[in-house]
N, C-alpha and C positions, 0 to 999 in steps of 0.2 A: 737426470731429469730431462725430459721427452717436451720438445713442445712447447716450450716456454716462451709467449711472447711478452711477458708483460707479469704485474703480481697473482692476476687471475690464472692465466693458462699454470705458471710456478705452482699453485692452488694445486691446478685438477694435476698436473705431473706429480706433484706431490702424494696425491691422493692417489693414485695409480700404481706409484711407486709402492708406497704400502701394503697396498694390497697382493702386489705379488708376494712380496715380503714377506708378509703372512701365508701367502702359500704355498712360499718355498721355507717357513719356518715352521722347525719341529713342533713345537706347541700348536699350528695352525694344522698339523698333519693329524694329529691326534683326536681330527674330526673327521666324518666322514667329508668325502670330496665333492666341493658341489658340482652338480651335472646340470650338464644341457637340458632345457626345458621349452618345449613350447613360448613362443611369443607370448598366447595369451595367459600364459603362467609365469610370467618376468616379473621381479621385483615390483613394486606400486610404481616408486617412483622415474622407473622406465616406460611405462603405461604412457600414452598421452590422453590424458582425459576429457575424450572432444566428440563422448559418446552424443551427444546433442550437439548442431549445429550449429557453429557460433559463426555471425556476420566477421568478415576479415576487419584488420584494423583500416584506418583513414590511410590512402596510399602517400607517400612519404622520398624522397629525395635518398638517397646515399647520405651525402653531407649531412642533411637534415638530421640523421638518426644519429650522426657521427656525433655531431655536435649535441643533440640534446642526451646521449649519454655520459657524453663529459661531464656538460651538468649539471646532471645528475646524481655523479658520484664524486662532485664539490666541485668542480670547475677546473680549466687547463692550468691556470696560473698556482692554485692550491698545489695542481700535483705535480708540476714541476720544483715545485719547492719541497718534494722531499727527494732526498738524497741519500735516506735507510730507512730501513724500515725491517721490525721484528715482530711475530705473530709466533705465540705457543698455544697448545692447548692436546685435547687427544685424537687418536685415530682408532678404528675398529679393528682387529687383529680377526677376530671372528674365532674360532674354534669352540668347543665345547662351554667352556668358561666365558665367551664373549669378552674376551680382555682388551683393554684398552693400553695403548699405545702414547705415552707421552712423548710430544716432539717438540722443536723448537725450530720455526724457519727464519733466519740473517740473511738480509738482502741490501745491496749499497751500491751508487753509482761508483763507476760505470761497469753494470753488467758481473757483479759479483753475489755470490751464494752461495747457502750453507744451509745443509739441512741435518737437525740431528733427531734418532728418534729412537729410547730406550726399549729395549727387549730384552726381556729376563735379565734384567739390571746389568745389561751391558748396554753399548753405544752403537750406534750406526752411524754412518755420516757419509753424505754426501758433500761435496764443496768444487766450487768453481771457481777461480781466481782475475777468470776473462781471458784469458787464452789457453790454461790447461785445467784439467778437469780428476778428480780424486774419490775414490769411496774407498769406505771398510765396511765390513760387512759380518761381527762377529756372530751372527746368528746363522748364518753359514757356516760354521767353524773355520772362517777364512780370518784370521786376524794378521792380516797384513793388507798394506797401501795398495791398492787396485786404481791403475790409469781408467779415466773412461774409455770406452769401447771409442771408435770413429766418428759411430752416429749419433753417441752421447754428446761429443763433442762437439758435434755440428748442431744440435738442437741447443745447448747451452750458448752457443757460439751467440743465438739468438735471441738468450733469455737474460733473464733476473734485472730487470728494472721495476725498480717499484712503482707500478705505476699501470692505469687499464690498459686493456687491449688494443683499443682506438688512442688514446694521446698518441699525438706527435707520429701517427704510422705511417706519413709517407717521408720523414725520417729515417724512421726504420725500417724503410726499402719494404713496406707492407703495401699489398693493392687492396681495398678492399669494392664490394660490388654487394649489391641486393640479391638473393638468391629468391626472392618471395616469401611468404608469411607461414608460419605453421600455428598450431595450437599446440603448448607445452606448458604439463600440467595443468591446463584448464584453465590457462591464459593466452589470449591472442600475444604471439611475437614475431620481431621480424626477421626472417634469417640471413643473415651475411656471410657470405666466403672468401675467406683473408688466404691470400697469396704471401706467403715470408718471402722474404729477399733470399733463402735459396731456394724458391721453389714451390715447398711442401705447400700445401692448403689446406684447413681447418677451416670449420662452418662455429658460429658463435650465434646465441639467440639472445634478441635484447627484446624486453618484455614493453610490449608496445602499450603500457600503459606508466610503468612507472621510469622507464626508457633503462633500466639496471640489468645485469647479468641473468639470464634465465637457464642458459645451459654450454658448453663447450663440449667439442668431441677433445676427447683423451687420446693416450696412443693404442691404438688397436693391440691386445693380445691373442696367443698362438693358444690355443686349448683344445682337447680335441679333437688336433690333426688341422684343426684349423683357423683363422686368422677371425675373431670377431671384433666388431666396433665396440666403442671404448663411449660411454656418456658420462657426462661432469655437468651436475645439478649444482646453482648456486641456490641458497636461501637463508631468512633469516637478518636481512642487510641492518645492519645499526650504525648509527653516527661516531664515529673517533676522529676527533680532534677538526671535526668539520668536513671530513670524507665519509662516504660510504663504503663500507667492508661487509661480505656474503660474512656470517657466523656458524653457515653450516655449509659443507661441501661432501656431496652424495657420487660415487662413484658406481655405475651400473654397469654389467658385461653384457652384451648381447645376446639374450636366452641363456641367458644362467641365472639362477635361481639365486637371489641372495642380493646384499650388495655393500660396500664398504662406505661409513662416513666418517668426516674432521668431524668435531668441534674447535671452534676456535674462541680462547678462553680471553685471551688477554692481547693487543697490539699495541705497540709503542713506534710513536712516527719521530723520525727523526736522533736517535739514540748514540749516543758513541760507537761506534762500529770499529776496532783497527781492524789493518790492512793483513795483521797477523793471524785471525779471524778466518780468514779466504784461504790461506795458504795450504801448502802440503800436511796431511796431519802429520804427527810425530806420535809414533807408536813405542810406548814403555816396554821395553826388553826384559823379559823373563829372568829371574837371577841363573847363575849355572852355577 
């Protein structure tokens, strides 16, 4: 998982992930392959809908937004008190069939993760442990333990706290800065560009009315021949256990035609977690 600063960004990695997934899975081949398509033929939900001009929002501080997204999505004190946190529900796999993908995301301080997500009633799974990083991948026909790549490792290196993108981010060696205001989906929002402690930068949209998640870029993929931006729509947000959580997460590619979304069915904050959970998987040995 790619990009991970926080439960949200985890979210759009999540969702990102998937979708390759699905397009590097057989069942997902067994459709025609989506193509490149004009801008103005892109998914709805990549559209910004700002066909009428809308007056910008009230101009606003850095901190100012920092803070009232906190809380907004229950306050700093709420979400440092959780310590795990589990979200299941499905994903779109897309092909012929439009099949859906049940997963399960396991998250627990400090900086552990696990992601699991059924395909042809086999298992996937990603996992983090906070310092090395794990998948299988039997819908590849790969069914053995694959280390993460480098740069897995390095974006994980950064992820899995449950918890927003803004808590506690100059902790987490995050700069962030006002990039200016856009309209996204037909809401005035502000846009911010978060600097990670190695480096990378990522733009996040906070919807300047109800101050909550409006959009994240994802990790750019290769299609092609060539590298397009990557969008992550939150919507949907409901109350659990006093926090706000997005209940829907929209994944769009840049002029491509289509686009992958979660559902997220069920969240449980705080849950028993062990530490066995995070580790190396252990893969069942074929009899001979």
């Amino acid at each position: 998982m790619k990009r991970s600063i926080s439960i949200l960004c985890g979210l759009a990695a999540m969702a990102s992930a998937v979708a390759m997934a699905a397009d590097e899975a057989p069942a997902a081949k067994a459709a025609p392959r989506a193509k490149a398509v004009p801008a103005a033929q892109a998914a709805p939900a990549a559209k910004a809908k700002n066909a009428k001009k809308m007056a910008p929002p009230p101009a606003l501080p850095v901190a100012r937004i920092v803070d009232r997204n906190i809380a907004a999505r229950g306050g700093l004190a709420a979400w440092r008190a959780v310590n795990s946190l589990t979200m299941s529900g499905e994903m779109d796999a897309g092909g012929k069939q439009d099949t859906k993908l049940p997963f399960v995301m396991s998250m627990k301080r400090p900086q552990k993760s696990r992601l699991e997500i059924k395909f042809q009633e086999q298992t996937a799974v990603q996992v983090w442990d906070g310092n090395q990083g794990w998948k299988v991948r039997p819908y590849l026909n790969r069914n053995e333990v694959e280390n993460y790549t480098a740069a897995e490792a390095r974006s994980a290196a950064a992820a899995a706290e449950p918890d927003g993108p803004l808590v506690d981010f100059e902790r987490k060696g995050t700069k962030v800065e006002l990039a200016g205001t856009e309209v996204v989906e037909g809401r005035n929002t502000y846009k911010l560009k978060l600097t990670l402690k190695g480096g990378e930068k990522i733009h996040l949209w906070i919807d300047a009315k109800s101050f909550l998640e409006a959009k994240i870029d994802g990790e750019p993929r290769r299609m092609d021949g060539r590298m397009r931006k990557v969008a992550v729509f939150s919507r949907d947000f409901k109350p659990v256990g006093g926090l706000q959580f997005p209940h829907t997460i929209e994944t769009v590619v840049e002029s491509v035609k289509g686009s992958h979304k979660m559902t997220i069915q069920t969240i449980k904050i705080n849950p028993p977690l062990d530490d066995t959970l995070f580790a190396k998987p252990q893969l069942k040995q074929a009899a001979r």
